[in-house]
C-alpha positions as CSV (number, residue, x, y, z in Angstrom):
1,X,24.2,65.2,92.9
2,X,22.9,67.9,95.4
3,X,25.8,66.4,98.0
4,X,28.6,66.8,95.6
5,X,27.6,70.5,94.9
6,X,27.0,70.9,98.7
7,X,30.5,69.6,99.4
8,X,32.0,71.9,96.5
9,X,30.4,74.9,98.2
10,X,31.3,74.0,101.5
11,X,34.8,73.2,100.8
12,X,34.9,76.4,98.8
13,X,34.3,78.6,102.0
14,X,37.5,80.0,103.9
15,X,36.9,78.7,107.2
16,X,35.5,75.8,106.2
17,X,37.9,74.2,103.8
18,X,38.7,70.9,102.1
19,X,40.5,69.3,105.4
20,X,37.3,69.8,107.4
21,X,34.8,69.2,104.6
22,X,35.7,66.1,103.0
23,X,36.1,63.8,106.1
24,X,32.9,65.4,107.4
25,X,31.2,64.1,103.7
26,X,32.8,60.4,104.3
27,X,31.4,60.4,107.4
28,X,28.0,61.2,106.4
29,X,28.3,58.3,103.9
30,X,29.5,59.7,100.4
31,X,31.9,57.9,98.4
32,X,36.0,59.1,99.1
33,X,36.8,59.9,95.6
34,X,33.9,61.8,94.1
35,X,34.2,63.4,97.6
36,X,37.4,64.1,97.0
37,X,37.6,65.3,94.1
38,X,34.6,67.7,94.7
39,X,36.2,69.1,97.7
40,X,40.0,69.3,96.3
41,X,38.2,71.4,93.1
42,X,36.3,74.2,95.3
43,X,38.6,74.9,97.8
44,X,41.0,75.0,94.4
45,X,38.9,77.4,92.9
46,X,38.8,79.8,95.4
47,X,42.6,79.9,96.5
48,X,43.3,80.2,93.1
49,X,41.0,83.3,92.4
50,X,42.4,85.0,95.4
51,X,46.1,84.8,94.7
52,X,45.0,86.1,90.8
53,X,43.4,89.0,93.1
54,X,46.1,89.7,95.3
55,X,48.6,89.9,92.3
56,X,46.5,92.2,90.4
57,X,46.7,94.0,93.6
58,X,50.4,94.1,93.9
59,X,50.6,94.9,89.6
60,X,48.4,97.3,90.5
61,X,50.3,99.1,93.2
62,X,53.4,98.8,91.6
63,X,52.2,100.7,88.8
64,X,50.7,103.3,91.2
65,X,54.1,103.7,93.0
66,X,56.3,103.9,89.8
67,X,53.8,106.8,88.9
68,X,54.0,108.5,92.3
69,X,57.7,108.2,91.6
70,X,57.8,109.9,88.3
71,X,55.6,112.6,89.0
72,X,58.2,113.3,92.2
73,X,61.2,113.0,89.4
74,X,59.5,115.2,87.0
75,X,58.6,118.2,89.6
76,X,62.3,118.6,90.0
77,X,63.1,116.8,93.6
78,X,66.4,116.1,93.2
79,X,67.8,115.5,96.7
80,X,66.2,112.4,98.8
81,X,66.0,112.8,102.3
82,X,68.0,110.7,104.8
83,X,64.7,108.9,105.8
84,X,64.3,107.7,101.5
85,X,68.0,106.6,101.6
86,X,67.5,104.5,104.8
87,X,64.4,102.9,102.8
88,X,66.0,102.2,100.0
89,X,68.5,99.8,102.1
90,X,65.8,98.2,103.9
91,X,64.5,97.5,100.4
92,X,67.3,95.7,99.4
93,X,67.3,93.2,102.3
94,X,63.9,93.3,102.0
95,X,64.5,91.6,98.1
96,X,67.4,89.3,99.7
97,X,65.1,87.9,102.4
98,X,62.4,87.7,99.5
99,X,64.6,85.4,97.5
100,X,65.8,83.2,100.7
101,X,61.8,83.0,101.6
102,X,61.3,82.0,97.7
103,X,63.8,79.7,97.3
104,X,63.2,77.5,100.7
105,X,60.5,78.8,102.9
106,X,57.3,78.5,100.0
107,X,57.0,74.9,100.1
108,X,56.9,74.7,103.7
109,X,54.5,77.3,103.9
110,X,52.1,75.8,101.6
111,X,52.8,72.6,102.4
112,X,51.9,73.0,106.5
113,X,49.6,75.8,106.2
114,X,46.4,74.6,104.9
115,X,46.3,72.4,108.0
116,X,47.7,75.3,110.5
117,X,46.1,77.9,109.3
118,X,43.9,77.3,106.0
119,X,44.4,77.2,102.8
120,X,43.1,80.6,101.7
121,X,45.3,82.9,104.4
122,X,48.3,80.6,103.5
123,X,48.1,81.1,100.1
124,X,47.5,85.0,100.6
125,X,50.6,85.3,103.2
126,X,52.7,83.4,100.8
127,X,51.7,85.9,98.1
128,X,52.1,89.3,100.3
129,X,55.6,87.8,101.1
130,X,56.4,88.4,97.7
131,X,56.3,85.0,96.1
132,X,55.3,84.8,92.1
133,X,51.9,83.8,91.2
134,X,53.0,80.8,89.6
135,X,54.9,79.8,92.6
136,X,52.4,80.1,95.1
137,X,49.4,78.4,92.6
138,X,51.7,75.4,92.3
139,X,52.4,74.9,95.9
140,X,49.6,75.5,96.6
141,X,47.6,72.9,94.3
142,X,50.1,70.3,95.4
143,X,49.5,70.9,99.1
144,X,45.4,71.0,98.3
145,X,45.9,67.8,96.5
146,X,48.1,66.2,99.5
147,X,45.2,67.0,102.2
148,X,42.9,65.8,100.5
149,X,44.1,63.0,99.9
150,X,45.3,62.0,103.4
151,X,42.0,63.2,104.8
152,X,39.8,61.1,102.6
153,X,42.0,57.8,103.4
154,X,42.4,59.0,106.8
155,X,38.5,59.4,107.1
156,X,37.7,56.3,104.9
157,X,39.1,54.1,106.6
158,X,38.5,55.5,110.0
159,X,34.5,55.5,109.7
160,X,34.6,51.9,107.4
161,X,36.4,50.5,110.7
162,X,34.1,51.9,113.2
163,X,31.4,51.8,111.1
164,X,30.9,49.3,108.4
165,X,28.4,50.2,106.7
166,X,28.2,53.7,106.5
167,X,27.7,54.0,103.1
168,X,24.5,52.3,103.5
169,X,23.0,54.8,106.2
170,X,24.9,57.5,105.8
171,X,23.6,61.2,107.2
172,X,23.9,62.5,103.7
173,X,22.6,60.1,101.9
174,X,19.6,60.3,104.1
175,X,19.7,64.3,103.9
176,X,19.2,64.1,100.0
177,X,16.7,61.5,99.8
């Protein structure tokens, strides 16, 4: 029992994560799926509480800037600057690249990054790109529930091949006994 909390912990920790954790586990002689699952649900947990963080963030700013912005309106500033009206057409390519990235470049993202770069700066890049919450949590779950699973077959059957009884005399198994 200890192990399976060890590996939720572990798998939990940014530079750590599931891809790394759970073949290291099935190496040291746990069982793939409780593995697995143990792995997929920390890691899950903490991806998922840092893109609620990062869009309470962006609420939060938004909110902040429409304020700014009425407070400005209210003093009496009724002529912009050339420098406002030059950021206010970068903002609307801004929002057309947004949609594009939305529409095609999230599931790549969250598909390739937890491999590339991690799963928790994937899932904060694809959130300070401007995706939706919801977006970025489902990609994101799928992609965590794709590495795991091709890391806990890929590690299964590696060590049972090269090793064949590894559940047997396993590192962890001895670690917890």
């Amino acid at each position: 029992m200890v192990s399976y909390l060890l590996v939720f912990i572990l798998a939990a920790i940014p530079l750590l994560e599931l891809v790394t954790v759970v073949p290291l586990a099935i190496i040291g002689g746990l069982p793939p799926v409780p593995v697995s699952i143990m792995g997929f649900l920390g890691n899950a947990l903490t991806v998922i509480l840092l893109i609620v963080f990062v869009d309470r963030v962006k609420v939060w700013m938004k909110a902040r800037k429409k304020k700014r912005k009425e407070v400005t309106e209210h003093i009496g500033e009724e002529y912009k600057s050339s420098e406002e009206a030059i950021a206010e057409q970068g903002s609307k390519k801004e929002k057309r690249a947004r949609v594009l990235f939305n529409k095609y470049g999230l599931p790549g993202l969250m598909i390739l990054g937890p491999i590339i770069v991690g799963s928790h700066i994937t899932a904060f890049m694809g959130m300070s790109f401007g995706s939706k919450r919801r977006s970025v949590s489902g990609w994101m779950l799928v992609s965590l529930g794709l590495w795991t699973i091709v890391s806990a077959v890929a590690a299964s059957y590696g060590v049972t091949f090269l090793i064949p009884n590894v559940e047997e005399n396993g590192f962890f198994i001895r670690l917890f006994q």
